[in-house]
PABAZA-774163 format. One line per 10 residues: number of its first residue (from 1); their letters; for each residue x, y, z of N, C-alpha, C, O. Coordinates in Angstrom, 2 decimals. Layout:
N
NUM) A) X:Y:Z:X:Y:Z:X:Y:Z:X:Y:Z | ...
REM end
This chain:
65
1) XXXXXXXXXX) -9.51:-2.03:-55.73:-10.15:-0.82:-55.25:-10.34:-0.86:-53.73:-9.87:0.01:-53.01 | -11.06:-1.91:-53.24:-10.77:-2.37:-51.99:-9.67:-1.85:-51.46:-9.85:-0.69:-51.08 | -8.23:-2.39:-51.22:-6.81:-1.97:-50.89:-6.80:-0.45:-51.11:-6.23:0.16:-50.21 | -7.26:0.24:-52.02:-6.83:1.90:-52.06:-7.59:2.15:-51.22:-7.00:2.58:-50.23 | -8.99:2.09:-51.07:-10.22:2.38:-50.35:-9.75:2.01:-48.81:-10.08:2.82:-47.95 | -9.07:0.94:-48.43:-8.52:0.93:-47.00:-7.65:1.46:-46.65:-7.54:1.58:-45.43 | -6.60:2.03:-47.53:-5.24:2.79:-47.20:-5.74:4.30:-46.58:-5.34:4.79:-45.53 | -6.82:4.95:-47.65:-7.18:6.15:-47.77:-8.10:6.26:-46.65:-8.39:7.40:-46.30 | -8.57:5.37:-46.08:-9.53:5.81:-44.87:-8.62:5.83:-43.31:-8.61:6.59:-42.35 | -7.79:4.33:-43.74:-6.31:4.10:-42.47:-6.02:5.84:-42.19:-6.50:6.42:-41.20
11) XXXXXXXXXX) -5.12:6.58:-43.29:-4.36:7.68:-43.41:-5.18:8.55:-43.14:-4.65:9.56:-42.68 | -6.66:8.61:-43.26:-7.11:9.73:-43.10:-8.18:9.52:-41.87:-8.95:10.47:-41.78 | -8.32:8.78:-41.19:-8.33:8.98:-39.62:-7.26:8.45:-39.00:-7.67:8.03:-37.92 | -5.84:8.20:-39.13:-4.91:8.72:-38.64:-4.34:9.68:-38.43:-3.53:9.75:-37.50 | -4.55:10.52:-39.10:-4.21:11.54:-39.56:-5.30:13.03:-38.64:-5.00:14.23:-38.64 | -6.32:12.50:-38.10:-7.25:13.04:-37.59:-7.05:12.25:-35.91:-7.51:12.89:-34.96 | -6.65:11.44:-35.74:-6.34:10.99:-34.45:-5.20:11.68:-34.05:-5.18:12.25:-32.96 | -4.18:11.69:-34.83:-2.79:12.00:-34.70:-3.07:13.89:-34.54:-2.13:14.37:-33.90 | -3.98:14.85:-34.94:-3.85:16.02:-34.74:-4.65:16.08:-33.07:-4.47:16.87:-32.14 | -5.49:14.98:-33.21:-6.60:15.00:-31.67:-5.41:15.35:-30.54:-5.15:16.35:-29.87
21) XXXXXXXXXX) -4.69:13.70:-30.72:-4.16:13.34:-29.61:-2.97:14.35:-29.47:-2.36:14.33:-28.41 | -2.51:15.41:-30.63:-1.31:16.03:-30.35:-1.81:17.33:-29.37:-1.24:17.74:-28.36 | -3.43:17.99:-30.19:-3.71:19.21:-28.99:-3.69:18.67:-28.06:-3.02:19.29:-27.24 | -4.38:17.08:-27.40:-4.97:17.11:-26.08:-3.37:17.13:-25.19:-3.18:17.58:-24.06 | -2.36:16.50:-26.13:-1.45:16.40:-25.48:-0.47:18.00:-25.08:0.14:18.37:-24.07 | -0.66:18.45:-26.06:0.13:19.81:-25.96:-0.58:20.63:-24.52:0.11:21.26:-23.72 | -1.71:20.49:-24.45:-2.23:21.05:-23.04:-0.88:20.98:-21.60:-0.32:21.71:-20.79 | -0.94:19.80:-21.99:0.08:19.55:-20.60:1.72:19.35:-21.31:2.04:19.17:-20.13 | 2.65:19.25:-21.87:3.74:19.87:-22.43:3.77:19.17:-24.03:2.95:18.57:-24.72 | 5.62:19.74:-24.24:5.88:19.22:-25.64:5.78:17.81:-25.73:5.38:17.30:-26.78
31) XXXXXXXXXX) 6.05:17.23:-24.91:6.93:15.67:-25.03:5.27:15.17:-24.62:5.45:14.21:-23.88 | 4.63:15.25:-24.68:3.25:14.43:-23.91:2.53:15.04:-25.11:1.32:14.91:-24.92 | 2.82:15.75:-26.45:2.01:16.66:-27.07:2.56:15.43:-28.41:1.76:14.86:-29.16 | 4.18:15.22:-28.43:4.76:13.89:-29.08:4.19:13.17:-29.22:3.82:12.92:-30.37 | 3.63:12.11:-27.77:3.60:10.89:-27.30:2.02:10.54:-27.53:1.43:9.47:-27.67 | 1.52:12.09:-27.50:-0.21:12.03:-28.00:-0.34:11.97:-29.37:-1.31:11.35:-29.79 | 0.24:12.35:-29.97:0.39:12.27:-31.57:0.43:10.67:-32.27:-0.20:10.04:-33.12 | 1.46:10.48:-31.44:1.81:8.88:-31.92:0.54:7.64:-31.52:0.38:6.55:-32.07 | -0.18:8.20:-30.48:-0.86:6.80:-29.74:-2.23:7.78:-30.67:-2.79:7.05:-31.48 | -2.61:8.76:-30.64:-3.97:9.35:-31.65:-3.60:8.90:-32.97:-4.63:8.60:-33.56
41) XXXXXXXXXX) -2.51:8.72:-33.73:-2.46:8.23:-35.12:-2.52:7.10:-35.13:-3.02:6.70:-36.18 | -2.12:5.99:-34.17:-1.82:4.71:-34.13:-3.55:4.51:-33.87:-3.88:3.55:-34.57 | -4.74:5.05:-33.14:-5.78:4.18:-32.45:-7.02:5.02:-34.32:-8.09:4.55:-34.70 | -6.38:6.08:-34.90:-6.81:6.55:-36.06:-7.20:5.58:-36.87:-8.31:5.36:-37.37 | -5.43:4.62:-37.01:-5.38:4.08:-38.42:-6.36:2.60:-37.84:-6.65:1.75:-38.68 | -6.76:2.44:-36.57:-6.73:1.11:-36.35:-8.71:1.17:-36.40:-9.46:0.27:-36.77 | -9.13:2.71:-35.82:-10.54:3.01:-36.25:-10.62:3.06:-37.91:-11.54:2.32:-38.28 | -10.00:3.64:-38.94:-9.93:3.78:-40.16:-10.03:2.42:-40.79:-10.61:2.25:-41.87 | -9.34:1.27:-39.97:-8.61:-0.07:-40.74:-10.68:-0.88:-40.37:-11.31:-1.51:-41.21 | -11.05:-0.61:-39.27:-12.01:-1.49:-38.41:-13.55:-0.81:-39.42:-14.47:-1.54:-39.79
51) XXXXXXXXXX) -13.48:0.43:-39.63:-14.46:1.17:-40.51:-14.62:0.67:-42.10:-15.73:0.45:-42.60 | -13.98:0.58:-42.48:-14.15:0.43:-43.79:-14.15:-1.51:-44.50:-14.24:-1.90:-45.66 | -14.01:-2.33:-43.18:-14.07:-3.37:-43.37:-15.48:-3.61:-42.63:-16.25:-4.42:-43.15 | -15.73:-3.15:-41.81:-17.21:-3.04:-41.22:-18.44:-2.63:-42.60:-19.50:-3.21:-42.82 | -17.88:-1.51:-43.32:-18.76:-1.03:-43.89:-18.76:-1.89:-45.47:-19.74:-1.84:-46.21 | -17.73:-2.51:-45.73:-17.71:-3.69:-46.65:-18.38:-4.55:-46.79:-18.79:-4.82:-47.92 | -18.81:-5.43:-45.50:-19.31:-6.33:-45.13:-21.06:-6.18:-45.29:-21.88:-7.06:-45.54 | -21.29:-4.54:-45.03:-22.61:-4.48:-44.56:-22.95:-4.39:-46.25:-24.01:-4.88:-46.63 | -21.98:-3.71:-47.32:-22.51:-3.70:-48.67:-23.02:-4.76:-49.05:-24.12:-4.82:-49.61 | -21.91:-6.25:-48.66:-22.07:-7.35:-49.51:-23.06:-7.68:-48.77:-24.11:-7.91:-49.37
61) XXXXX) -23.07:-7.81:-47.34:-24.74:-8.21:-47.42:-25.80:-7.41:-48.06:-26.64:-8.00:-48.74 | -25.85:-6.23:-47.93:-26.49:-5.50:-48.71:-27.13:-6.20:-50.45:-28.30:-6.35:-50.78 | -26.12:-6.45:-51.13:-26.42:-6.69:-52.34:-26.61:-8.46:-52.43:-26.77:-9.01:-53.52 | -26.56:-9.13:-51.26:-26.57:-10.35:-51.64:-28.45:-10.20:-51.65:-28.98:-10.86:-52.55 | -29.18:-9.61:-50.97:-30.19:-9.52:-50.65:-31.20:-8.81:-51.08:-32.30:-8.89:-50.52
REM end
């Protein structure tokens, strides 16, 4: 459950980085609207990957206690 629970949070603030970084990029053209897409999905999945192992940690302490 773990592993689904990290995929589904990865994809879905990637997925929310990747639309950020495409408006901020589209402001200034297509190809920078690309290049924002790719680096907002990439820093998404890496907030998504850092979140849900953060919030793991705080359960098990949680219940050890």
């Amino acid at each position: 459950m773990s592993r689904l629970k990290r995929a589904l949070s990865r994809s879905r603030h990637a997925a929310i980085g990747a639309s950020i970084g495409a408006a901020v990029g589209g402001l200034f053209s297509r190809n920078a609207a690309s290049t924002g897409a790719a680096v907002g999905g990439l820093v998404g999945a890496i907030i998504g990957e850092k979140r849900v192992s953060a919030r793991t940690r705080v359960d098990e302490m949680v219940e050890e206690t």
